[in-house]
C-alpha positions, -999 to +999 in steps of 0.1 A: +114+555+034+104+537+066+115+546+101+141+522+100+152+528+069+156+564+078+174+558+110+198+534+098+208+557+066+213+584+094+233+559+119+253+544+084+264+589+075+276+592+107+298+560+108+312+570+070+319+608+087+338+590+115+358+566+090+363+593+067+377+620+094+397+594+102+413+588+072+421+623+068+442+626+098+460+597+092+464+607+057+449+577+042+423+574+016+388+568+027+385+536+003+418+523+018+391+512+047+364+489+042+331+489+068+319+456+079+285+461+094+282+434+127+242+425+122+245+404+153+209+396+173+194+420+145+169+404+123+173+399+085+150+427+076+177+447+087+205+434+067+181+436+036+179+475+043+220+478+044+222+462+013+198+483-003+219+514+018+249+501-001+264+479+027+285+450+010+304+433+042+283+418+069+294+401+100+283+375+123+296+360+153+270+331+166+266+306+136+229+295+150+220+335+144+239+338+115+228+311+091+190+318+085+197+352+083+221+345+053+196+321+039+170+341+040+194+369+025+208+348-002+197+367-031+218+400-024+250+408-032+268+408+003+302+391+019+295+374+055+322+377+073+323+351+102+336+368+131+330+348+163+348+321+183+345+288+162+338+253+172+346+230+145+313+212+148+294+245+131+327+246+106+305+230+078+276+259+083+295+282+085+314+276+054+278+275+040+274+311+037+310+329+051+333+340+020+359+347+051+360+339+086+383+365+107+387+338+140+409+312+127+432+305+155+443+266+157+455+240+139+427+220+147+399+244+128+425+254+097+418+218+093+379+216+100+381+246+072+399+226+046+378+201+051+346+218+049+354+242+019+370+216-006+336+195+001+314+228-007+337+234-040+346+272-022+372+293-012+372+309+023+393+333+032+409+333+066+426+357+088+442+345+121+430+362+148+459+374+173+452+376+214+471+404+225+463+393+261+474+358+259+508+338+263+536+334+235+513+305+221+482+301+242+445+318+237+432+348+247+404+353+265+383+361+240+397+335+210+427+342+191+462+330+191+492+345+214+520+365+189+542+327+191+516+309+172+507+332+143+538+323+116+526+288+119+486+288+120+497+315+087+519+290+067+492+263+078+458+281+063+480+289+028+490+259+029+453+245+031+433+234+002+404+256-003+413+287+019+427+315+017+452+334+038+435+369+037+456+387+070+449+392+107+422+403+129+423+410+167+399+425+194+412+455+217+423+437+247+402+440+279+432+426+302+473+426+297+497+453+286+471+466+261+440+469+282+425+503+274+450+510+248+438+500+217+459+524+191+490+506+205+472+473+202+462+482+169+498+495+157+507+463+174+486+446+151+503+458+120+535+451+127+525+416+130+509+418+097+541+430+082+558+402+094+533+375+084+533+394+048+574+393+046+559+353+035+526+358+021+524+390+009+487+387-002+480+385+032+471+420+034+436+428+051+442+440+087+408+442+107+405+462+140+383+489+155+348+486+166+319+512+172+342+525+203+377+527+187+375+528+149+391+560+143+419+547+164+418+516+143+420+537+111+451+557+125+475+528+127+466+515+094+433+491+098+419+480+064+387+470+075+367+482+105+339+461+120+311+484+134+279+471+149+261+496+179+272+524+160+250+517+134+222+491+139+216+508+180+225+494+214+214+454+213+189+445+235+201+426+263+201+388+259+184+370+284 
């Protein structure tokens, strides 16, 4: 086993210790939670070594990054999970190699979406991403709709040929009523997803929690988990 091999099926225990811990206080079963591993600014030689760990869910945030690395990783049996803010002139790219992308969060990209996955012949699954720090309807700061906007972005992606409406995502607040309280956030979160499913009950996959705040992610009832740091190492800085 290589060095990196080694440390990553060491940094990959300890993240399934923390999810599974978590699940036992909450009284959940561990495969109620899925792990998507964030491979951001690492190089494909590392998402080849998850898969052959057993990783399945991968996730990606800058489409230039993200699409070699998923060509080059074609051949193994992984879900990319696009999980950055979206311009709609990477939409077609992006639809290239995501099975769901977790920012949807306007009109104007359900329909870049459409577009883009009825030409490629796929089905992309979509959850709306929810700003707990922004106005009734506006943006956060980092992407996502304001609690207003989410019944209607929700009825637009199911209503939208070749997509899916999988659920909601959000990212723990850094300003607003939730700043540095991310299990209320979180519980926040799924009360919203109980109302979205009232209409589309499919909609079902909640994703929260990051390296920092998954077991709190896991206690209010998070399906899937997006963990990055925690097990690929601190990123070096971009310069």
């Amino acid at each position: 086993m290589t060095d990196r091999k080694a440390q990553l099926a060491a940094n990959l225990a300890k993240v399934e210790e923390r999810i599974t811990a978590a699940c036992t206080a909450a009284g959940r079963k561990r495969e109620e939670v899925t792990l998507i591993v964030v491979t951001k600014t690492y190089p494909a030689s590392d998402v080849r070594i998850l898969s052959e760990l057993g990783v399945r869910h991968v996730a990606e945030n800058r489409d230039q990054d993200a699409a070699p690395k998923a060509a080059e990783c074609s051949d193994l049996p992984l879900l990319w999970h696009f999980v950055g803010q979206l311009q709609t002139n990477k939409v077609r790219s992006v639809v290239g190699y995501a099975g769901v992308v977790q920012s949807v969060d306007r009109s104007r990209l359900v329909a870049a979406l459409s577009k883009e996955a009825v030409r490629a012949e796929r089905e992309v699954g979509c959850l709306i991403q929810v700003a707990l720090d922004a106005q009734e309807r506006g943006r956060g700061e980092r992407g996502g709709v304001g609690v207003g906007g989410i019944e209607e972005l929700a009825d637009l992606v199911a209503g939208a040929p070749g997509l899916r409406l999988d659920g909601l995502m959000t990212v723990a607040p850094l300003t607003g009523e939730y700043a540095g309280r991310q299990q209320a956030a979180f519980e926040r979160l799924m009360d919203l997803s109980t109302a979205v499913r009232r209409t589309h009950p499919a909609a079902n996959m909640v994703s929260a929690g990051m390296s920092s705040d998954l077991e709190q992610a896991v206690a209010a009832g998070a399906t899937h988990v997006r963990v990055g740091t925690a097990v690929l190492g601190v990123r070096p800085s971009l310069g």
